[in-house]
C-alpha positions in Angstrom: 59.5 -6.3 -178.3 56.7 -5.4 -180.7 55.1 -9.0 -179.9 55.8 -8.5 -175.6 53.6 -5.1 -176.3 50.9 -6.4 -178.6 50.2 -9.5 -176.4 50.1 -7.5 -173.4 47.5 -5.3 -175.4 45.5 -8.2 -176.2 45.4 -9.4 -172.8 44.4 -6.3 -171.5 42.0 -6.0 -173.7 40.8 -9.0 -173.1 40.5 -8.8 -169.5 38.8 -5.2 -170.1 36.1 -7.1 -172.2 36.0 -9.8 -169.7 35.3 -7.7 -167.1 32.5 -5.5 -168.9 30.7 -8.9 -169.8 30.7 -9.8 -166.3 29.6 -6.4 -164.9 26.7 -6.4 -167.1 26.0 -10.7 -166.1 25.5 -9.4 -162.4 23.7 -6.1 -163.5 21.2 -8.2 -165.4 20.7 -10.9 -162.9 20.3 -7.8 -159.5 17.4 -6.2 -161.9 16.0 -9.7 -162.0 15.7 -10.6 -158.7 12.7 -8.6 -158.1 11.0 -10.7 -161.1 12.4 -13.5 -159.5 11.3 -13.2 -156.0 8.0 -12.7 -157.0 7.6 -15.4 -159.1 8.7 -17.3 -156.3 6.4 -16.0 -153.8 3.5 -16.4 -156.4 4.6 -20.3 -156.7 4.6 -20.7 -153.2 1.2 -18.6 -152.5 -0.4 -20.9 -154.9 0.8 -24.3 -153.2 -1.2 -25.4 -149.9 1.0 -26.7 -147.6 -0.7 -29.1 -145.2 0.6 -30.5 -141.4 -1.4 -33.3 -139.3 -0.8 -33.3 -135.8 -1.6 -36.3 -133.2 -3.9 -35.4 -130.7 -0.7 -35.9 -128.6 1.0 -33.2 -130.2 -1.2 -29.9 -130.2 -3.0 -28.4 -126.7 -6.2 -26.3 -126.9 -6.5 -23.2 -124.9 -8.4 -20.4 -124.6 -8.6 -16.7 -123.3 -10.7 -13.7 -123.1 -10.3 -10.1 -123.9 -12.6 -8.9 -121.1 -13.6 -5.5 -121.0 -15.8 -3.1 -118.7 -18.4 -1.6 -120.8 -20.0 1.9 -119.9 -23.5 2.8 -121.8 -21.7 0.5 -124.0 -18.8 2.0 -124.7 -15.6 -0.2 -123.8 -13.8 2.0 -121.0 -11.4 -0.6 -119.1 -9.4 -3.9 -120.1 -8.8 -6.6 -117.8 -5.0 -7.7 -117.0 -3.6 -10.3 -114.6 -0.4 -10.0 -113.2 2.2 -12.9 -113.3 4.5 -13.1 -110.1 7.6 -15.5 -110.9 7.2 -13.4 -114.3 6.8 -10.0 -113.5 4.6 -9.9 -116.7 1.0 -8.5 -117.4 -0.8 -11.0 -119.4 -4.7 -11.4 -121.1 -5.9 -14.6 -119.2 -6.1 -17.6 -120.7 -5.4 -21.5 -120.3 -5.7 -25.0 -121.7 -9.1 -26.5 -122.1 -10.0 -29.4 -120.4 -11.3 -32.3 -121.6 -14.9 -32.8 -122.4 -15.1 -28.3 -122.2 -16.5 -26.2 -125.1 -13.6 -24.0 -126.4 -15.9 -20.9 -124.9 -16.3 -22.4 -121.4 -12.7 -23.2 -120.9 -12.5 -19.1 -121.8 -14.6 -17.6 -118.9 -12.8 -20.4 -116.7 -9.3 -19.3 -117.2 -10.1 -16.0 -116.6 -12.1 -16.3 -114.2 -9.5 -18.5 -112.3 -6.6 -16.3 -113.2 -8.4 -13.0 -112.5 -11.5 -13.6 -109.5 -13.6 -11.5 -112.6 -16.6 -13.0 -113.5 -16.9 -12.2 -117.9 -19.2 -13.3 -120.3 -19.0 -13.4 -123.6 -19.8 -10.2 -125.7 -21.9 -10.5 -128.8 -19.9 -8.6 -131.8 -20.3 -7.6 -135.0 -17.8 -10.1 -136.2 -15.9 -10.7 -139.9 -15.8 -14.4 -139.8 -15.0 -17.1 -142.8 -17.7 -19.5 -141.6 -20.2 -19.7 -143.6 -23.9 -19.0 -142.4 -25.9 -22.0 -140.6 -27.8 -24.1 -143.5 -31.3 -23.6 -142.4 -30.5 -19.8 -143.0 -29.1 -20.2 -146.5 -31.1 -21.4 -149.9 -27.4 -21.6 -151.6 -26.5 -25.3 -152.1 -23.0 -23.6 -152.0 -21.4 -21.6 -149.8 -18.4 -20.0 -150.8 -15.1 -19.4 -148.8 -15.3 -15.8 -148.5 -15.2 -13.4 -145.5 -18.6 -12.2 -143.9 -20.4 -10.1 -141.4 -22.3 -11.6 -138.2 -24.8 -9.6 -135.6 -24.5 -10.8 -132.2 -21.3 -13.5 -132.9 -20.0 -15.0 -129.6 -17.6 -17.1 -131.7 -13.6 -16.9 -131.3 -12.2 -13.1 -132.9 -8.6 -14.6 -133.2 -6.3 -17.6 -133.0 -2.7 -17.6 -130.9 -0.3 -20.6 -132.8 2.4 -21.0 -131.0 5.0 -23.6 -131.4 5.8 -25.1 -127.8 8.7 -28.1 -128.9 9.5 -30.1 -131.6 6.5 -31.2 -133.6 4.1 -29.2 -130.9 1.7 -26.7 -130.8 -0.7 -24.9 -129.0 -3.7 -23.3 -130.2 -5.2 -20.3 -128.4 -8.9 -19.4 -129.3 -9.4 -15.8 -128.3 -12.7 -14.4 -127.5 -14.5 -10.8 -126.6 -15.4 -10.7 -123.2 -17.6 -8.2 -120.7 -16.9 -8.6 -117.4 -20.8 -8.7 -115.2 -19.6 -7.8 -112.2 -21.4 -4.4 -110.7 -18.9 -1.2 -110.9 -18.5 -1.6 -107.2 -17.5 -4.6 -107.4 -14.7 -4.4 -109.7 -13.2 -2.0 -107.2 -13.2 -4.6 -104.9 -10.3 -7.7 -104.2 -10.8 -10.6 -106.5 -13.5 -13.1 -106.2 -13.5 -15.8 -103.8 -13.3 -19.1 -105.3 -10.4 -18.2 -108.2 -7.2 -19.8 -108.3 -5.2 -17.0 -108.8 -2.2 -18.2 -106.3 -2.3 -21.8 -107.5 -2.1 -20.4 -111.3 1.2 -18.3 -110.1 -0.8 -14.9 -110.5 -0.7 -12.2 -107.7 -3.0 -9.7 -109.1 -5.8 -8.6 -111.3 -7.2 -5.2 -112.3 -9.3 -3.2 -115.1 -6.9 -0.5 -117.1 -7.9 2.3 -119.1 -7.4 1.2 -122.6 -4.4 3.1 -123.4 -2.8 2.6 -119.8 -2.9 -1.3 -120.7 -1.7 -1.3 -124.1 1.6 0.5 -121.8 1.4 -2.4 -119.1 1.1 -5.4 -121.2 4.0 -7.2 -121.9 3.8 -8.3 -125.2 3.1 -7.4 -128.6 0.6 -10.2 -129.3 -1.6 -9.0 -126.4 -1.5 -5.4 -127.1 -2.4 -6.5 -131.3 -5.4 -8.7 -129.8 -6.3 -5.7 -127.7 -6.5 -3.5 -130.6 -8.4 -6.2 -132.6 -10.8 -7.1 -130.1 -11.4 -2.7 -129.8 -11.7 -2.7 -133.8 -14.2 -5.2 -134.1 -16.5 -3.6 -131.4 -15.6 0.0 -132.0 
């Protein structure tokens, strides 16, 4: 009886210290997976992962953040409106071949909207380094900069469209040129707005299109495009 009682001691005992040991295993390894998941993300933020696509696998495109400016002040956005949809969109479209990524900009939205934009000259943070015949440096490095008067692309759209596809959206700031009395009135002749699946077109206040556009992306490249020129 004395041995029954002192083995069943033991055991407990046993499974009381096993039990501890193991408490304290997984207490140990939950306060390291904070150390661990930054190590991790510090390895991977250190390697450079590189993909090559076939000219057969990515499309270029290109859009516009158009605005109306008023003594220089940005007062309106311009939207189109998709019909089969029902979505309000920034125009934009694929590039065709032989077009400068900036042409195929003022295109699309002149196509998809009858508003003819040009581009607007920004003070713009770019990683490209100054032209050559600007700099004495023999090196330029890969840092982020200030430049007057850029016409260049503000932001990129990737967007995964199948298996091993992408397209790449080049987004630039726009100023429609059209007189104010003429953006009051129906789209241009000559765009292709029914052929492109679009019924209509319009300038918003600011805020009022940051309500109407249907996605997130559009209302972030809005506010980008407004923090750039201010």
């Amino acid at each position: 009886m004395n041995g029954s009682r002192l083995c069943t001691g033991n055991s407990r005992s046993m499974s009381y210290t096993s039990a501890i040991t193991l408490l304290s295993a997984t207490t140990v390894a939950l306060l390291a997976v904070p150390s661990l998941y930054r190590v991790i993300c510090t390895w991977l933020s250190g390697r450079r992962a590189q993909v090559q696509l076939a000219s057969s696998q990515f499309v270029l495109s290109a859009g516009a953040v158009s605005f109306l400016f008023v003594g220089g002040v940005p007062k309106k956005v311009l939207l189109v409106h998709h019909t089969a949809k029902n979505q309000w969109l920034l125009a934009k479209g694929r590039k065709d071949q032989g077009e400068e990524l900036a042409a195929a900009a003022l295109r699309e939205v002149f196509e998809e909207t009858g508003y003819k934009c040009a581009l607007y000259p920004a003070r713009l943070p770019t990683r490209a380094p100054p032209p050559s015949v600007l700099s004495s440096a023999l090196f330029q490095p890969d840092v982020v900069r200030i430049t007057e008067n850029s016409t260049e692309p503000f932001a990129i759209t990737i967007r995964p469209t199948g298996p091993g596809r992408l397209k790449l959206i080049f987004w630039y700031i726009g100023r429609v040129v059209a007189s104010r009395e003429d953006t009051a009135t129906a789209t241009t002749k000559g765009s292709h707005m029914a052929a492109e699946g679009f019924d209509s077109a319009g300038l918003f206040d600011i805020d009022d299109a940051l309500q109407k556009l249907t996605y997130e992306g559009d209302r972030d490249l809005v506010r980008t495009a407004i923090g750039i020129i201010g």
